[in-house]
HTML snippet that shows the backbone in 3Dmol.js (N, CA, C, O; Angstrom):
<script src="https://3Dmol.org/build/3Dmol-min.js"></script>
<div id="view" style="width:600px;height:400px;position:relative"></div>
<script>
const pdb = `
ATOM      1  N   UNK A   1      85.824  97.725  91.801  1.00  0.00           N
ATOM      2  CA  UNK A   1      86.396  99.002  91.404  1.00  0.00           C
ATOM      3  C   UNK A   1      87.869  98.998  91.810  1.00  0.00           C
ATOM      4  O   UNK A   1      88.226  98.432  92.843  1.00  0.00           O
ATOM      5  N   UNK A   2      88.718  99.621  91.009  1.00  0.00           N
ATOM      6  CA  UNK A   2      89.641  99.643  91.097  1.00  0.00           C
ATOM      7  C   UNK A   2      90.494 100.727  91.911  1.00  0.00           C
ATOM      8  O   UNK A   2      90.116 101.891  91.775  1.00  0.00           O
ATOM      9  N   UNK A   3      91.331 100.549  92.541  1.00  0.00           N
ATOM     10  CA  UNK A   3      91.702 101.673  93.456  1.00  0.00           C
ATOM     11  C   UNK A   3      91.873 102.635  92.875  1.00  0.00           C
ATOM     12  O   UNK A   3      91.489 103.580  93.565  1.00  0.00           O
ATOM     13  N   UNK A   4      92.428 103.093  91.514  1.00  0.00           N
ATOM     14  CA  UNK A   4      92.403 104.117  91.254  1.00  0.00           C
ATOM     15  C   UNK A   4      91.411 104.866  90.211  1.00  0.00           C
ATOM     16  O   UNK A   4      91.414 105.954  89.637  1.00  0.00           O
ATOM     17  N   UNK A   5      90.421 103.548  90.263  1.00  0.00           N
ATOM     18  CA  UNK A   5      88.704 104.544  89.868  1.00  0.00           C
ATOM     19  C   UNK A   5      88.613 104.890  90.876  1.00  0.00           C
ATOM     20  O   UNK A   5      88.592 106.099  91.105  1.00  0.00           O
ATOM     21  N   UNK A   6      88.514 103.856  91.987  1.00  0.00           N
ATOM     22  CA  UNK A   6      88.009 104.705  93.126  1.00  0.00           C
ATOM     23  C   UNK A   6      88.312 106.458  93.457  1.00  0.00           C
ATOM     24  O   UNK A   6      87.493 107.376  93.431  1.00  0.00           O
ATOM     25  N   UNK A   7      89.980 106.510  93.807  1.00  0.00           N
ATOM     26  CA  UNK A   7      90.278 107.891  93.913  1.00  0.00           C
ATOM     27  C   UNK A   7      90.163 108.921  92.520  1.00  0.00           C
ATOM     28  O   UNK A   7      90.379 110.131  92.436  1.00  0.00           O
ATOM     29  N   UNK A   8      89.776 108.028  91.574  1.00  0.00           N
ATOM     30  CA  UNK A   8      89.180 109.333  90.224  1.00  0.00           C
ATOM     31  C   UNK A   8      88.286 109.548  90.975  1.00  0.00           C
ATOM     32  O   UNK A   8      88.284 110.566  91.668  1.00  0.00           O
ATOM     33  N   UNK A   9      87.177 108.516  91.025  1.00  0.00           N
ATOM     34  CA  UNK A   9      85.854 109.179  91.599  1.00  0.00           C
ATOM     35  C   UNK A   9      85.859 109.965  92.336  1.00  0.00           C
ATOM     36  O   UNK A   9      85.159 110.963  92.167  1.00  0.00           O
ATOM     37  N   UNK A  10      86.893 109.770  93.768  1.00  0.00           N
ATOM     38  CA  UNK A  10      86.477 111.175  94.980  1.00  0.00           C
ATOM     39  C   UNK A  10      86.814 111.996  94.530  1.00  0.00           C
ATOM     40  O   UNK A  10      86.103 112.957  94.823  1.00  0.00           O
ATOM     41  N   UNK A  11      88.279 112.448  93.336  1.00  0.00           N
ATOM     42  CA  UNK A  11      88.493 113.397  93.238  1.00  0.00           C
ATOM     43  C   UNK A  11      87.236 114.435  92.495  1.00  0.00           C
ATOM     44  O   UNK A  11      87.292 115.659  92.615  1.00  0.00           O
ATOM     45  N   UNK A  12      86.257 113.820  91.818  1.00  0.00           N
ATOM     46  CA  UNK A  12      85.656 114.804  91.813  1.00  0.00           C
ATOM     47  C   UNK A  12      84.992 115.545  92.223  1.00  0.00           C
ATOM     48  O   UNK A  12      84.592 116.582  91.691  1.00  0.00           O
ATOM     49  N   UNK A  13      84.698 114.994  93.563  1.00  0.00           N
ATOM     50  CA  UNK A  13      83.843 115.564  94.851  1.00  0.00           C
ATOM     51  C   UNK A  13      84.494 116.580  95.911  1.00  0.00           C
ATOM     52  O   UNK A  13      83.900 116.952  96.923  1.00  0.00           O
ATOM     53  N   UNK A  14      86.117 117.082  95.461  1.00  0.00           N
ATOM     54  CA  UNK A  14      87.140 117.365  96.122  1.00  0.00           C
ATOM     55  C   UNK A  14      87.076 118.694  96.141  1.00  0.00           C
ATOM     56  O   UNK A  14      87.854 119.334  96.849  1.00  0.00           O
ATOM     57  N   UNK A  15      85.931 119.432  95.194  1.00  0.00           N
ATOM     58  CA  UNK A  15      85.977 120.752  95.031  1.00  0.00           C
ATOM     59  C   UNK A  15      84.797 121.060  95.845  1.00  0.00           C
ATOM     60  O   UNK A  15      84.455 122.210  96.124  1.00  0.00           O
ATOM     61  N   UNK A  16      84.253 120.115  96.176  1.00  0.00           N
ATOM     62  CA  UNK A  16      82.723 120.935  97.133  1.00  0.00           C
ATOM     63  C   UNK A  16      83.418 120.578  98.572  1.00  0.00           C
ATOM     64  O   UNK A  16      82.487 120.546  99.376  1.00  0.00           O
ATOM     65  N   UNK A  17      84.563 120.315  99.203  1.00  0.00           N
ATOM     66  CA  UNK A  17      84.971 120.253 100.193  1.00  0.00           C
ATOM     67  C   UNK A  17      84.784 119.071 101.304  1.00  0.00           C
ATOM     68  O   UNK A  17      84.821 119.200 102.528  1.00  0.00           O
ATOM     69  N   UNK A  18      84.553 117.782 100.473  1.00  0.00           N
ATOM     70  CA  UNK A  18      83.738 117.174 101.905  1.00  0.00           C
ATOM     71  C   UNK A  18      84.738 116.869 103.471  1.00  0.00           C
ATOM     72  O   UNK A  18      85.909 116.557 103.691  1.00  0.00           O
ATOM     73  N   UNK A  19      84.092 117.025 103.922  1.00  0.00           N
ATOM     74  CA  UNK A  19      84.635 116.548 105.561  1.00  0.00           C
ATOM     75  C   UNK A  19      84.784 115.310 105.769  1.00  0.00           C
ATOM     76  O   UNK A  19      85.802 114.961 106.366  1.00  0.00           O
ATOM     77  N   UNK A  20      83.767 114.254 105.315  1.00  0.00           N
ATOM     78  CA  UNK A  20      84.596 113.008 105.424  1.00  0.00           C
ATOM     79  C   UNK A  20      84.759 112.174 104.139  1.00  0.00           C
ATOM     80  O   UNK A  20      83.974 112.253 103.194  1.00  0.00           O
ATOM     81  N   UNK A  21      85.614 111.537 104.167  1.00  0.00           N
ATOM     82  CA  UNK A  21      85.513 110.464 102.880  1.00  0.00           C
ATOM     83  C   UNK A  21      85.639 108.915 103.192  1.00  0.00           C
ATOM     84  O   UNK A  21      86.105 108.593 104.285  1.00  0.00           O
ATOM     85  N   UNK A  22      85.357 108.211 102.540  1.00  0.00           N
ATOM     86  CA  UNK A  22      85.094 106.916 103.465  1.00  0.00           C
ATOM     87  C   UNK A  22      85.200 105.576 102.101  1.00  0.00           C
ATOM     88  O   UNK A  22      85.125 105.715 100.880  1.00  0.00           O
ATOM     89  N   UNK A  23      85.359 104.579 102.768  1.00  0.00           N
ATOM     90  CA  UNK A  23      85.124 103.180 102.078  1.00  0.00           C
ATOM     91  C   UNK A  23      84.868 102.178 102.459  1.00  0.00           C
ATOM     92  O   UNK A  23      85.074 101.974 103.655  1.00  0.00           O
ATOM     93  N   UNK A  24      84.470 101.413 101.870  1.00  0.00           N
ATOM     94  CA  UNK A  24      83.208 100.361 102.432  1.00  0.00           C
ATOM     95  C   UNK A  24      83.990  99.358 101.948  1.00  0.00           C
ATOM     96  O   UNK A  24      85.001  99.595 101.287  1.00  0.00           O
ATOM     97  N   UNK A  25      83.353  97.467 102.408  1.00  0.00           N
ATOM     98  CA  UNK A  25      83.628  96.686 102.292  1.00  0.00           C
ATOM     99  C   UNK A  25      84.165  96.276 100.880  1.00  0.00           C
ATOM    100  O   UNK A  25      83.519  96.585  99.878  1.00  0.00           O
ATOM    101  N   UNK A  26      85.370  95.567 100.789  1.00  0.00           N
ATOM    102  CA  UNK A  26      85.774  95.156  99.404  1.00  0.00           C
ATOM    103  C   UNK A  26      87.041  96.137  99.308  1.00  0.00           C
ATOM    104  O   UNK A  26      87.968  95.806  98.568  1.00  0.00           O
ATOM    105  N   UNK A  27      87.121  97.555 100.170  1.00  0.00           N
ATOM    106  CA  UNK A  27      88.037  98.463  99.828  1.00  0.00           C
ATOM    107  C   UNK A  27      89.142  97.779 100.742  1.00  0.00           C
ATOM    108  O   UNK A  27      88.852  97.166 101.769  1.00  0.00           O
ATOM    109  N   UNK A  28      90.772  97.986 100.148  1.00  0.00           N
ATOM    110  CA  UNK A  28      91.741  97.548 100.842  1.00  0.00           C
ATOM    111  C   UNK A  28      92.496  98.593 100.863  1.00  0.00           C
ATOM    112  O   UNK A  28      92.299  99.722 100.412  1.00  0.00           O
ATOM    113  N   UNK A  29      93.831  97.916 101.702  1.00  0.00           N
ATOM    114  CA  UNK A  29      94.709  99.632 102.038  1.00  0.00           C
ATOM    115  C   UNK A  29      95.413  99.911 100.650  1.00  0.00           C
ATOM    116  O   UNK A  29      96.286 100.736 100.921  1.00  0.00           O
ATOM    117  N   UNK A  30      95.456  99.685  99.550  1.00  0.00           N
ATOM    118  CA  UNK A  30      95.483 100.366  98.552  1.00  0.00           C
ATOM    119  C   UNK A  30      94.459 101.235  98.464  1.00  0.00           C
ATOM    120  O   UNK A  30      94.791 102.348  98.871  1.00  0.00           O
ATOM    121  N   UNK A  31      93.319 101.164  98.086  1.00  0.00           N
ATOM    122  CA  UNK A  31      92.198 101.764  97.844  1.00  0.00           C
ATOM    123  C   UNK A  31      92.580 103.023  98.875  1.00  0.00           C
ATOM    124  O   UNK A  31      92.431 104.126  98.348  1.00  0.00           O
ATOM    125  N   UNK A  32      92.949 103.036  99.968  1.00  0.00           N
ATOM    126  CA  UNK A  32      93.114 103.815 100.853  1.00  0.00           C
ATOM    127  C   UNK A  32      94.282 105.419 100.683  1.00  0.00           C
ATOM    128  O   UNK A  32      94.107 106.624 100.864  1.00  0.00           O
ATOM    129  N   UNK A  33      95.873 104.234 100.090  1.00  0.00           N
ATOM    130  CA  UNK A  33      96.165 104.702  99.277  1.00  0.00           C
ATOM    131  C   UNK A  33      96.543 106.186  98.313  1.00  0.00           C
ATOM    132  O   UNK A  33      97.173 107.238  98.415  1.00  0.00           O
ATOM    133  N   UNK A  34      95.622 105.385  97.284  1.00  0.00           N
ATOM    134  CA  UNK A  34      95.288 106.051  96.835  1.00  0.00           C
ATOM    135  C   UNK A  34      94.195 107.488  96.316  1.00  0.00           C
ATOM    136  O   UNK A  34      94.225 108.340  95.428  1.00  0.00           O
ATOM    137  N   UNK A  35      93.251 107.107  97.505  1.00  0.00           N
ATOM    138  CA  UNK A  35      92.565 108.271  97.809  1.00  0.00           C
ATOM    139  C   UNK A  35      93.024 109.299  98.790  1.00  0.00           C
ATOM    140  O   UNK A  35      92.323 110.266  99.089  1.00  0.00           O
ATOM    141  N   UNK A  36      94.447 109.032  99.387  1.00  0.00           N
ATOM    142  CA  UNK A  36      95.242 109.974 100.023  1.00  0.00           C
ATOM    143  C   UNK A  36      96.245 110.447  98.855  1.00  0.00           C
ATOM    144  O   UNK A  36      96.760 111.562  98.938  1.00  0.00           O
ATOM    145  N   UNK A  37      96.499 109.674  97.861  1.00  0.00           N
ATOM    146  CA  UNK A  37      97.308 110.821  97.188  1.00  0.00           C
ATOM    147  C   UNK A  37      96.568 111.423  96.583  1.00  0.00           C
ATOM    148  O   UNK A  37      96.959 112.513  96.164  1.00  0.00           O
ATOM    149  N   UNK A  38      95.180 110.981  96.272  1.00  0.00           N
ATOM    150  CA  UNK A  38      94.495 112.271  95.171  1.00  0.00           C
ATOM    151  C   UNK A  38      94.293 113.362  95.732  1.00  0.00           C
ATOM    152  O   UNK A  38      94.399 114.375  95.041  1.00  0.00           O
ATOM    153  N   UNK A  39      93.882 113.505  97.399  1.00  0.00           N
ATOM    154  CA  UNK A  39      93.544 114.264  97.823  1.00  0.00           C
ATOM    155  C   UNK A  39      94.784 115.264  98.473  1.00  0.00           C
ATOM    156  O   UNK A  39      94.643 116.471  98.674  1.00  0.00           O
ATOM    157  N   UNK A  40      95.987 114.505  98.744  1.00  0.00           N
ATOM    158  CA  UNK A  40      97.158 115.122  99.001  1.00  0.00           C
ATOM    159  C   UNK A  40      97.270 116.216  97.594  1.00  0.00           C
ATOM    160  O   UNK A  40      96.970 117.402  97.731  1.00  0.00           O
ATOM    161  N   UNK A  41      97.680 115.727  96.412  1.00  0.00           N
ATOM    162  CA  UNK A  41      97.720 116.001  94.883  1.00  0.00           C
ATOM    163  C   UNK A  41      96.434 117.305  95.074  1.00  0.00           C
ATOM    164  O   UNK A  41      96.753 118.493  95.036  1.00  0.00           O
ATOM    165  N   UNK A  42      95.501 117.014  95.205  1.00  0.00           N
ATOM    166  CA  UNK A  42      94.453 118.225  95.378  1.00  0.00           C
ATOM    167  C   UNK A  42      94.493 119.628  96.024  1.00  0.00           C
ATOM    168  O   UNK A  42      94.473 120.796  95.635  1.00  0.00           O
ATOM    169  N   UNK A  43      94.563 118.899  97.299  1.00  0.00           N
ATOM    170  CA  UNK A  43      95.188 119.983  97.837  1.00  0.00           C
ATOM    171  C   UNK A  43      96.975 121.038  98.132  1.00  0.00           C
ATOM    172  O   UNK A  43      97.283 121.911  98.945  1.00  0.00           O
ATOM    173  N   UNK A  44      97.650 120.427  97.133  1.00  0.00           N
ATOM    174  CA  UNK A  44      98.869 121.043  96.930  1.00  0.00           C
ATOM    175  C   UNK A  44      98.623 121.355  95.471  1.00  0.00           C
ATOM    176  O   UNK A  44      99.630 121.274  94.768  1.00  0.00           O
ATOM    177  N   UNK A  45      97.526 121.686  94.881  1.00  0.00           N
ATOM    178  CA  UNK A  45      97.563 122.515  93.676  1.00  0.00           C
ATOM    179  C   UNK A  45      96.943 123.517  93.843  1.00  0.00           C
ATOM    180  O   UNK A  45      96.856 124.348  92.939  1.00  0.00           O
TER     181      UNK A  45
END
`;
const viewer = $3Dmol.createViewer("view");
viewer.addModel(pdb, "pdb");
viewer.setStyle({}, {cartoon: {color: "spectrum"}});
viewer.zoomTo();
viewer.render();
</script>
């Protein structure tokens, strides 16, 4: 998966609020990334 399927994917989980978000083996600090800007991007809208 690609880092930024990856952060499509969380973003859709971004509206039920979760407390943690996480990634597993294979994920690199891109992957990382980019699930901080979706969620940055999320929460400044």
């Amino acid at each position: 998966e690609t880092p930024e399927t990856m952060a499509s994917n969380i973003a859709k989980f971004l509206p039920y609020k979760p407390s943690i978000i996480g990634a597993c083996c294979g994920s690199t600090p891109e992957h990382i990334r980019e699930i901080i800007k979706v969620i940055r991007s999320y929460n400044n809208s």
